[in-house]
KOLNU-814319 format. One record per residue (C-alpha): x, y, z; residue in one letter. Coordinates in steps of 0.02 Angstrom, whole numbers, padded with zeros to 5 digits, always signed. Example, Ala and Ser with C-alpha at 12.3 -4.5 7.8 and 13.67 -1.06 7.14 Angstrom:
% residues 2
+00615-00225+00390a+00684-00053+00357s
% end
This chain:
% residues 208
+03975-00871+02181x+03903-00802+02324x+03981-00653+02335x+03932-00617+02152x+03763-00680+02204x+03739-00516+02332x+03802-00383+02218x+03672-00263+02235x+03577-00199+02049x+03474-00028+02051x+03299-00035+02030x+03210+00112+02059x+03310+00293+02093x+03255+00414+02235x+03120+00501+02124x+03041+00314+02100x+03027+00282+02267x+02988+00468+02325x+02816+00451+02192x+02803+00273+02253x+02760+00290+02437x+02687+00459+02388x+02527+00368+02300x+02547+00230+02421x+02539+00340+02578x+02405+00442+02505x+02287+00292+02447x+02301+00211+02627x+02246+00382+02683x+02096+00364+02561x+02068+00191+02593x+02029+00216+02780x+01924+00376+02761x+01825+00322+02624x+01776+00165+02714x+01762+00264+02870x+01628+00353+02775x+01557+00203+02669x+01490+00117+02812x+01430+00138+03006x+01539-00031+03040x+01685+00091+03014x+01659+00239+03084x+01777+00216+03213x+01917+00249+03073x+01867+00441+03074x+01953+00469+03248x+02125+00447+03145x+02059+00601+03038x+01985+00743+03214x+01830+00652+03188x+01699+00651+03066x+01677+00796+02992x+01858+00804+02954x+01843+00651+02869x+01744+00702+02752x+01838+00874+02718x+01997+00788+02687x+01943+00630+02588x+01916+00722+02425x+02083+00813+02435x+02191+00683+02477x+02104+00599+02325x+02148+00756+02212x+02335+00730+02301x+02339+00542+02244x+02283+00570+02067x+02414+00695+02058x+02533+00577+02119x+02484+00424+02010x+02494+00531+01847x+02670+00552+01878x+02697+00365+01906x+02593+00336+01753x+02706+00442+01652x+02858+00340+01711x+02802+00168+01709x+02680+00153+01567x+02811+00100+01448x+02870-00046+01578x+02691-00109+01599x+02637-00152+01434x+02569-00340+01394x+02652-00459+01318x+02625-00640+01252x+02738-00690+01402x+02606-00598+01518x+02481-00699+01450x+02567-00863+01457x+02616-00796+01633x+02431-00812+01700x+02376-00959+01610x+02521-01026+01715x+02461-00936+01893x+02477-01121+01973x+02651-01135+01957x+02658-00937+02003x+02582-00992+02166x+02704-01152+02195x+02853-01045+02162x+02895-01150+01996x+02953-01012+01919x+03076-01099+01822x+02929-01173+01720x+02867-00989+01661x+02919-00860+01518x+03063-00746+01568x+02990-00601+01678x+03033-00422+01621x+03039-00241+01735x+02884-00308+01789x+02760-00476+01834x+02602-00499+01736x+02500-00486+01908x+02603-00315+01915x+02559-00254+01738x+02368-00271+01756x+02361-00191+01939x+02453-00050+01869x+02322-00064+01717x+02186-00078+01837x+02248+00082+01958x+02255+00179+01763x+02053+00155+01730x+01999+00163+01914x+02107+00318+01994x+02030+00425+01860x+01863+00367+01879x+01869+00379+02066x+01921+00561+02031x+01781+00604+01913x+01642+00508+02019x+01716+00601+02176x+01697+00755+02103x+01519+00745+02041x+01472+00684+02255x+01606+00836+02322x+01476+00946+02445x+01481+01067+02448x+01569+01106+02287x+01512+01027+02163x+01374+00894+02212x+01241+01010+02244x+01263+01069+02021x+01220+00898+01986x+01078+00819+01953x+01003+00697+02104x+01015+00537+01966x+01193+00572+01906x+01274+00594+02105x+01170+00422+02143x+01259+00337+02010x+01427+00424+02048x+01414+00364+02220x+01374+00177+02155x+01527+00180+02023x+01643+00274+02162x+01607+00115+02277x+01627-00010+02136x+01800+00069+02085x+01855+00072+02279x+01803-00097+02306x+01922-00160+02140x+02061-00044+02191x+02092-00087+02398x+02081-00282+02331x+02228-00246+02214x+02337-00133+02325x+02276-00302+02462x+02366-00422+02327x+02492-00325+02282x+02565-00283+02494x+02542-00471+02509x+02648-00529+02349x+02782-00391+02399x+02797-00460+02564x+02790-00639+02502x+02930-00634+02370x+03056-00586+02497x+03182-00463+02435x+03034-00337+02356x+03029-00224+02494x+03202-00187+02498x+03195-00127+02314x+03053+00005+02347x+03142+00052+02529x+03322+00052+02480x+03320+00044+02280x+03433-00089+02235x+03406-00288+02248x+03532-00428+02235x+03580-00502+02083x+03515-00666+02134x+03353-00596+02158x+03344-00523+01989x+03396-00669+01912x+03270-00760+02005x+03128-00647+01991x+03134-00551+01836x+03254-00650+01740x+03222-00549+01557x+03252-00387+01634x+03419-00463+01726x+03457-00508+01562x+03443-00359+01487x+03534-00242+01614x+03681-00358+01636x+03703-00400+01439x
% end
Protein backbone atom coordinates (compact mmCIF):
# COMPACT_ATOMS: atom_id res chain seq x y z
CA UNK A 1 0.00 0.00 0.00
CA UNK A 2 2.74 2.14 0.39
CA UNK A 3 4.47 1.62 -2.45
CA UNK A 4 1.25 2.28 -4.47
CA UNK A 5 0.85 5.23 -2.18
CA UNK A 6 4.28 7.00 -3.79
CA UNK A 7 3.62 6.33 -7.39
CA UNK A 8 4.20 9.57 -8.76
CA UNK A 9 0.94 11.26 -11.09
CA UNK A 10 1.79 14.25 -13.59
CA UNK A 11 0.49 17.45 -12.89
CA UNK A 12 1.71 20.11 -14.79
CA UNK A 13 4.22 19.42 -18.09
CA UNK A 14 7.42 21.55 -18.69
CA UNK A 15 5.46 24.35 -20.60
CA UNK A 16 3.19 24.63 -17.20
CA UNK A 17 5.83 25.13 -15.10
CA UNK A 18 8.11 27.15 -17.65
CA UNK A 19 4.76 29.96 -17.77
CA UNK A 20 4.40 29.28 -14.07
CA UNK A 21 7.58 30.67 -12.56
CA UNK A 22 7.67 32.96 -15.61
CA UNK A 23 4.61 35.18 -14.11
CA UNK A 24 5.78 34.28 -10.72
CA UNK A 25 9.37 35.50 -11.22
CA UNK A 26 8.21 38.47 -13.04
CA UNK A 27 5.43 39.63 -10.43
CA UNK A 28 8.05 39.34 -7.49
CA UNK A 29 10.10 41.56 -9.72
CA UNK A 30 7.06 43.97 -9.83
CA UNK A 31 6.15 43.52 -6.42
CA UNK A 32 9.47 44.90 -5.02
CA UNK A 33 9.85 47.81 -7.52
CA UNK A 34 6.52 48.98 -7.35
CA UNK A 35 6.64 49.20 -3.61
CA UNK A 36 10.12 50.47 -3.89
CA UNK A 37 8.46 53.29 -5.69
CA UNK A 38 5.06 53.45 -3.72
CA UNK A 39 6.59 54.55 -0.64
CA UNK A 40 9.90 56.32 0.97
CA UNK A 41 9.72 53.32 3.72
CA UNK A 42 10.94 51.23 0.73
CA UNK A 43 13.20 52.81 -1.10
CA UNK A 44 15.90 50.78 -0.07
CA UNK A 45 14.37 47.98 -2.51
CA UNK A 46 15.62 50.08 -5.61
CA UNK A 47 19.36 49.09 -4.94
CA UNK A 48 18.22 45.44 -6.22
CA UNK A 49 17.18 47.35 -9.56
CA UNK A 50 21.06 50.07 -10.14
CA UNK A 51 19.13 52.37 -8.11
CA UNK A 52 16.30 54.52 -8.59
CA UNK A 53 16.01 55.63 -11.68
CA UNK A 54 16.30 52.17 -12.95
CA UNK A 55 13.50 51.30 -10.98
CA UNK A 56 11.35 53.16 -12.46
CA UNK A 57 12.55 52.36 -16.16
CA UNK A 58 12.11 48.75 -15.65
CA UNK A 59 8.87 48.54 -13.55
CA UNK A 60 6.56 49.21 -16.47
CA UNK A 61 8.26 46.62 -18.69
CA UNK A 62 8.54 43.90 -16.53
CA UNK A 63 4.75 44.64 -16.04
CA UNK A 64 4.19 44.47 -19.98
CA UNK A 65 6.49 41.01 -19.56
CA UNK A 66 4.04 39.64 -16.81
CA UNK A 67 0.83 40.41 -18.61
CA UNK A 68 2.31 38.68 -21.45
CA UNK A 69 3.05 35.87 -19.38
CA UNK A 70 -0.32 35.57 -17.47
CA UNK A 71 -2.32 35.63 -20.82
CA UNK A 72 -0.74 32.51 -21.69
CA UNK A 73 -1.56 30.94 -18.30
CA UNK A 74 -5.02 32.33 -18.69
CA UNK A 75 -5.43 30.58 -21.93
CA UNK A 76 -4.43 27.23 -20.30
CA UNK A 77 -6.06 27.25 -17.09
CA UNK A 78 -9.31 29.08 -17.55
CA UNK A 79 -11.19 25.97 -18.27
CA UNK A 80 -9.72 24.32 -14.82
CA UNK A 81 -10.74 27.36 -12.76
CA UNK A 82 -14.26 27.69 -13.23
CA UNK A 83 -16.78 27.73 -10.03
CA UNK A 84 -18.65 25.24 -9.01
CA UNK A 85 -21.36 24.48 -6.32
CA UNK A 86 -18.54 22.42 -4.61
CA UNK A 87 -16.41 25.78 -4.59
CA UNK A 88 -19.02 27.34 -2.90
CA UNK A 89 -19.76 24.75 -0.37
CA UNK A 90 -15.85 24.69 -0.19
CA UNK A 91 -15.72 28.26 1.49
CA UNK A 92 -18.73 28.16 3.50
CA UNK A 93 -16.68 25.29 4.95
CA UNK A 94 -13.11 27.43 5.23
CA UNK A 95 -13.06 26.21 9.09
CA UNK A 96 -12.59 22.79 8.42
CA UNK A 97 -10.20 23.99 5.36
CA UNK A 98 -8.11 25.50 8.09
CA UNK A 99 -8.23 22.32 10.60
CA UNK A 100 -7.24 20.06 7.79
CA UNK A 101 -10.81 18.21 7.96
CA UNK A 102 -10.81 17.74 4.63
CA UNK A 103 -12.59 14.65 4.73
CA UNK A 104 -15.71 16.70 5.75
CA UNK A 105 -15.62 18.84 2.31
CA UNK A 106 -16.89 18.29 -1.43
CA UNK A 107 -14.41 16.38 -3.60
CA UNK A 108 -11.69 18.93 -4.83
CA UNK A 109 -11.09 19.07 -8.63
CA UNK A 110 -7.63 20.34 -10.80
CA UNK A 111 -7.96 22.99 -8.47
CA UNK A 112 -9.09 24.44 -4.60
CA UNK A 113 -11.79 27.02 -4.39
CA UNK A 114 -9.14 29.47 -2.63
CA UNK A 115 -7.17 28.59 -5.98
CA UNK A 116 -10.05 29.33 -8.43
CA UNK A 117 -10.82 32.87 -7.13
CA UNK A 118 -6.98 33.97 -6.87
CA UNK A 119 -6.67 32.92 -10.34
CA UNK A 120 -10.13 34.90 -10.87
CA UNK A 121 -8.78 37.69 -8.97
CA UNK A 122 -5.07 37.83 -10.94
CA UNK A 123 -7.75 37.77 -14.40
CA UNK A 124 -9.51 41.36 -13.38
CA UNK A 125 -6.45 42.90 -11.66
CA UNK A 126 -3.28 42.01 -14.11
CA UNK A 127 -5.22 43.76 -16.82
CA UNK A 128 -6.15 46.62 -14.91
CA UNK A 129 -2.71 47.05 -13.50
CA UNK A 130 -1.66 47.11 -17.18
CA UNK A 131 -4.12 49.69 -18.38
CA UNK A 132 -3.67 52.02 -15.15
CA UNK A 133 0.20 51.58 -15.70
CA UNK A 134 0.02 52.70 -18.93
CA UNK A 135 -2.04 55.84 -18.54
CA UNK A 136 1.05 56.90 -15.36
CA UNK A 137 4.07 55.47 -18.01
CA UNK A 138 6.47 58.91 -18.25
CA UNK A 139 7.49 59.57 -20.35
CA UNK A 140 5.38 57.73 -22.84
CA UNK A 141 2.28 58.01 -22.33
CA UNK A 142 1.43 59.93 -18.97
CA UNK A 143 2.24 63.21 -20.11
CA UNK A 144 -1.14 62.59 -23.22
CA UNK A 145 -3.30 62.27 -20.36
CA UNK A 146 -5.21 64.37 -18.66
CA UNK A 147 -3.86 65.45 -14.87
CA UNK A 148 -7.49 63.87 -13.37
CA UNK A 149 -7.40 60.57 -15.29
CA UNK A 150 -3.31 59.71 -14.26
CA UNK A 151 -4.48 60.71 -10.48
CA UNK A 152 -7.07 58.16 -10.58
CA UNK A 153 -4.87 55.63 -12.49
CA UNK A 154 -2.37 55.95 -9.86
CA UNK A 155 -5.17 55.40 -7.02
CA UNK A 156 -6.73 52.20 -8.90
CA UNK A 157 -2.96 50.93 -9.81
CA UNK A 158 -2.34 50.95 -5.87
CA UNK A 159 -5.71 49.44 -5.03
CA UNK A 160 -5.15 46.52 -7.63
CA UNK A 161 -1.41 46.01 -6.20
CA UNK A 162 -2.50 46.02 -2.80
CA UNK A 163 -5.34 42.97 -3.69
CA UNK A 164 -2.85 41.18 -5.88
CA UNK A 165 0.64 40.87 -3.42
CA UNK A 166 -2.13 39.72 -0.59
CA UNK A 167 -3.20 36.86 -2.89
CA UNK A 168 0.21 35.79 -4.35
CA UNK A 169 1.00 36.26 0.08
CA UNK A 170 -1.88 33.47 0.56
CA UNK A 171 -1.30 31.57 -2.07
CA UNK A 172 3.16 31.00 -1.25
CA UNK A 173 1.84 30.32 2.26
CA UNK A 174 -0.92 27.56 1.38
CA UNK A 175 1.71 26.01 -1.17
CA UNK A 176 4.15 25.73 1.44
CA UNK A 177 1.63 24.62 4.02
CA UNK A 178 0.03 21.65 2.16
CA UNK A 179 3.28 19.91 1.90
CA UNK A 180 3.76 18.11 -1.36
CA UNK A 181 2.62 21.47 -3.59
CA UNK A 182 5.92 22.61 -4.29
CA UNK A 183 7.13 19.57 -5.67
CA UNK A 184 4.30 19.59 -8.32
CA UNK A 185 5.21 23.17 -9.70
CA UNK A 186 9.26 22.24 -9.30
CA UNK A 187 9.28 18.72 -10.51
CA UNK A 188 5.66 18.18 -12.13
CA UNK A 189 4.37 15.14 -10.73
CA UNK A 190 2.93 14.46 -7.04
CA UNK A 191 2.23 11.19 -5.27
CA UNK A 192 -0.81 9.44 -5.54
CA UNK A 193 -1.51 9.81 -1.95
CA UNK A 194 -1.33 13.34 -2.24
CA UNK A 195 -3.81 13.54 -4.97
CA UNK A 196 -6.05 11.46 -3.35
CA UNK A 197 -5.74 13.52 -0.39
CA UNK A 198 -5.80 16.85 -1.85
CA UNK A 199 -7.78 16.92 -4.93
CA UNK A 200 -9.67 13.80 -4.57
CA UNK A 201 -12.28 14.54 -7.82
CA UNK A 202 -9.50 15.18 -10.07
CA UNK A 203 -7.64 11.80 -8.67
CA UNK A 204 -10.71 10.38 -9.53
CA UNK A 205 -10.95 11.35 -12.72
CA UNK A 206 -7.34 10.67 -14.01
CA UNK A 207 -7.12 7.26 -12.45
CA UNK A 208 -10.83 6.07 -13.57
Amino acid sequence: MAKSSSVLIKRYTASDRLNHWTVAITFMLLALSGLALFHPAFFFLTHLFGGGPWTRILHPFAGVLLFAGFVGMMLRFWKLNRITDDDRQWLRQVGDVIRNREDRLPPVGHYNAGQKYLFWTMVVCIPLLLLTGVLVWRPYFAPLMPIFAVRLAVLLHAVAAFVIIAGIVVHIYAAIWVQGSVRAMTRGTVTRAWAKQHHPAWYREITK
